[in-house]
C-alpha positions as CSV (number, residue, x, y, z in Angstrom):
1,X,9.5,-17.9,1.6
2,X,7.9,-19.9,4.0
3,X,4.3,-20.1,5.0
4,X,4.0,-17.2,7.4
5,X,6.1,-15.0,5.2
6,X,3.7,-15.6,1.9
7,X,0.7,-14.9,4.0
8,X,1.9,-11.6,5.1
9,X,2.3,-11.0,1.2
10,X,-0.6,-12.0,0.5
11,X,-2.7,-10.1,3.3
12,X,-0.8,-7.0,2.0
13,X,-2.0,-7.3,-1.8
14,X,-5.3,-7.9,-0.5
15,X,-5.0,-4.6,1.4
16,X,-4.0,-3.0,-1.7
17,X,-6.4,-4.6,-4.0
18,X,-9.7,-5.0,-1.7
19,X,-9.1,-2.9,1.4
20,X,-9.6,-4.2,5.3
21,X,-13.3,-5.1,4.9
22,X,-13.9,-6.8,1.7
23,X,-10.6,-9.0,2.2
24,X,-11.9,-12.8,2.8
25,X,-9.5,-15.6,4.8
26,X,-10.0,-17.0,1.4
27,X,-8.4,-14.3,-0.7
28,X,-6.1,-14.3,1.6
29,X,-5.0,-18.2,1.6
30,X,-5.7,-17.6,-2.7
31,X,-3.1,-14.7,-2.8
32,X,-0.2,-16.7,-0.7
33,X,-1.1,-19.9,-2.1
34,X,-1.6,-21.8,0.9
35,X,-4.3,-23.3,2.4
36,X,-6.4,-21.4,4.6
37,X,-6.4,-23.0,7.7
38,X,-2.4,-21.6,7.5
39,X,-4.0,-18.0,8.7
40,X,-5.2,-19.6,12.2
41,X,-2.2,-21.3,13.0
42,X,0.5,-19.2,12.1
43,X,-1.8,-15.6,13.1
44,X,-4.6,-16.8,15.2
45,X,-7.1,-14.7,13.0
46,X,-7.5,-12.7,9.8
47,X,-7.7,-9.5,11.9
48,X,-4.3,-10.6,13.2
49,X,-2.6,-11.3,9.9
50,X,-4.4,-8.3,8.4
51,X,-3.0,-6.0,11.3
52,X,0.6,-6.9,11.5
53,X,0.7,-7.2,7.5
54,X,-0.4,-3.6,7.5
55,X,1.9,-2.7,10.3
56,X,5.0,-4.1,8.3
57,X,3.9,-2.2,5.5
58,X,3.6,0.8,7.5
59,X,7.5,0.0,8.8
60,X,8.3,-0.4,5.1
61,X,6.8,2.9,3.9
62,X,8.4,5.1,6.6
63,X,12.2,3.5,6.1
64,X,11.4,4.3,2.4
65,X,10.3,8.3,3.0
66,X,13.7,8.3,5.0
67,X,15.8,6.7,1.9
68,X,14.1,8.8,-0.3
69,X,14.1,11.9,1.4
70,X,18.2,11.7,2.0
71,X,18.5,10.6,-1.9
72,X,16.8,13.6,-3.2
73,X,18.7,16.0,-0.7
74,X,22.4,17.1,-0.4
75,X,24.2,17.1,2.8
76,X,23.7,21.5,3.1
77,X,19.9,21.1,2.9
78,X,18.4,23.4,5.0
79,X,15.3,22.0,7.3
80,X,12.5,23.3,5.3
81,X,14.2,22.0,2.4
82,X,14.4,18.8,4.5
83,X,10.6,19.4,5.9
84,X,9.3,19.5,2.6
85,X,11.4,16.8,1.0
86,X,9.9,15.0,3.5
87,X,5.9,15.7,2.8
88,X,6.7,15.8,-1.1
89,X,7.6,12.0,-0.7
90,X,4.8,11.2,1.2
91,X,2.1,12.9,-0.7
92,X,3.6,10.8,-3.8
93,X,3.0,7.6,-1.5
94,X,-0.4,8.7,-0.8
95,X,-1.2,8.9,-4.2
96,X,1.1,5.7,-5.3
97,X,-0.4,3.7,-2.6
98,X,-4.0,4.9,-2.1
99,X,-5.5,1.7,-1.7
100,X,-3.7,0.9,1.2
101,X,-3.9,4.3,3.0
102,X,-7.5,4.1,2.5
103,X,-6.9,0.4,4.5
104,X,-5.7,1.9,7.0
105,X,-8.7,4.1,7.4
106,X,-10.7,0.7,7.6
107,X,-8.1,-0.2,10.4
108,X,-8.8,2.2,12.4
109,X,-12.5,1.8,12.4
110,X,-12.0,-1.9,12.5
111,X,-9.6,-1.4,15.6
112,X,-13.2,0.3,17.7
113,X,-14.7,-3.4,17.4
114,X,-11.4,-5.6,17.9
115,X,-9.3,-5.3,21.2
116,X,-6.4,-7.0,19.0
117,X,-7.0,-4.3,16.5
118,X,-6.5,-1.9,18.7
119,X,-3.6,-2.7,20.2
120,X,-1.4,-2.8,17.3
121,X,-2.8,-0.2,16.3
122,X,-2.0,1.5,19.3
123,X,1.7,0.3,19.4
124,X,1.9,0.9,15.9
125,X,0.9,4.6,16.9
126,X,3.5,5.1,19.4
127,X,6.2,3.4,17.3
128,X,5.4,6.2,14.6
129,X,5.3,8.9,16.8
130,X,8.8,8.3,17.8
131,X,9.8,7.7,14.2
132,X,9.0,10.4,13.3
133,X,9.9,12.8,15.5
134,X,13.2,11.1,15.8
135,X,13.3,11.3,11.6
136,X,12.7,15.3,12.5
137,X,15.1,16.1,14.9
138,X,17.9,13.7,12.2
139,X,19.1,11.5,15.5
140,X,18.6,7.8,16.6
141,X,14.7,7.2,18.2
142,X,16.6,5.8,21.6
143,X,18.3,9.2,22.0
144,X,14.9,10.9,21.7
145,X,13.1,12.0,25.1
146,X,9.5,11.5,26.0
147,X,8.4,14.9,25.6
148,X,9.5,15.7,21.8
149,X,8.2,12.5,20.6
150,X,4.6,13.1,22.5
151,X,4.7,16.9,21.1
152,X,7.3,16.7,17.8
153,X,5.8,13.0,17.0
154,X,1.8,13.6,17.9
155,X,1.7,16.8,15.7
156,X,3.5,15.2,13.2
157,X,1.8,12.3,13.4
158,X,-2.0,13.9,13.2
159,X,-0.4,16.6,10.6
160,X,0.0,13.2,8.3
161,X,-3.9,11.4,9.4
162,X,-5.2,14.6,8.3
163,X,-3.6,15.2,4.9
164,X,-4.4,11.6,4.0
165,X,-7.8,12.5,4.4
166,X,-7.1,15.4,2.4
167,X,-5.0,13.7,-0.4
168,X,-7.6,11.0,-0.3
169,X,-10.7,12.8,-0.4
170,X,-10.1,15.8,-2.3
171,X,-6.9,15.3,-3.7
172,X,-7.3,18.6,-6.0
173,X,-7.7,20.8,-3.0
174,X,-5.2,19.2,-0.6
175,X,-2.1,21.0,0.2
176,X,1.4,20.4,-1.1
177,X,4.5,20.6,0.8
178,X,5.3,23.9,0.2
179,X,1.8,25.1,1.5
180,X,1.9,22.8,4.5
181,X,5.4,24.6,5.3
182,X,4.1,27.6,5.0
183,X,1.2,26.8,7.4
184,X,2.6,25.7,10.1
185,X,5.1,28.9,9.6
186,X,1.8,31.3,9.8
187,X,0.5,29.3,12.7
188,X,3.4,29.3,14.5
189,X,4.0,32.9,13.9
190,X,0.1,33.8,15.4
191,X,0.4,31.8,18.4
192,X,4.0,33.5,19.5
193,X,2.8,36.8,18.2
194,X,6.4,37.5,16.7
């Protein structure tokens, strides 16, 4: 690996291990095992280098719920078998990677102070929305239109903000995927009255 590449590692175990705030160019330039001037000239800042390290994670994680979802699914699976495969895998990430989805909390509040923040945050946003509605609907995200990755992808998308709070917070009471299922089926069922 080269320079760039061994910070990005090294942001991301930071993330894990300290979370947004508490990370220091210094752990940083430690955990990579470079010298820390490396961060300015290859990201510009720590916030940078933070941000995209967490955005590749966030790339990472949602090509792994796909793998993993199609693994632990045959071919005739119907789409609440798929729906729940889906939020079984991620409440097991939330739980396997809670450190990092508590970093991305800090990312988000960090991203109100930083107009570089927020912007990949922002792009990192739309990116998922489109992910995952295109993950929902089982075609390509360039074959998607407009409209069912701002409706499919934005609920979707706050669904999963939500129950990380949930899974974070008060993991004992949060809901698992059979009871999200079944929650958007009883919402769904009072607001078309059928």
């Amino acid at each position: 690996m080269g320079n760039r590449e061994d910070l990005l590692a090294g942001a991301l175990a930071c993330l894990k291990d300290k979370g947004w705030a508490r990370t220091t160019v210094r752990d940083i330039a430690v955990a990579a095992g470079v010298n820390h001037a490396a961060i300015g000239y290859h990201f510009g800042s720590r916030e940078a280098l933070l941000t995209e390290a967490f955005m590749q994670a966030m790339d990472e994680w949602g090509a792994e719920i796909g793998a993993a979802v199609q693994a632990a699914l045959s071919p005739e699976a119907s789409p609440r078998e798929r729906y729940e495969a889906f939020w079984r895998q991620a409440i097991a990430s939330y739980t396997a990677n809670r450190r990092l989805w508590l970093a991305s909390v800090e990312a988000a509040v960090q991203a109100e102070h930083s107009p570089v923040i927020r912007e990949v945050m922002v792009r990192g946003m739309r990116e998922g929305r489109s992910g995952l509605a295109a993950g929902l609907f089982g075609v390509a995200e360039d074959s998607l239109d407009s409209r069912a990755t701002r409706t499919v992808g934005s609920l979707q998308l706050g669904l999963m903000s939500g129950l990380l709070m949930q899974w974070t917070l008060d993991p004992d009471q949060a809901p698992d995927e059979h009871d999200i299922t079944d929650g958007l089926i009883a919402l769904t069922t009072m607001i078309t009255g059928e």
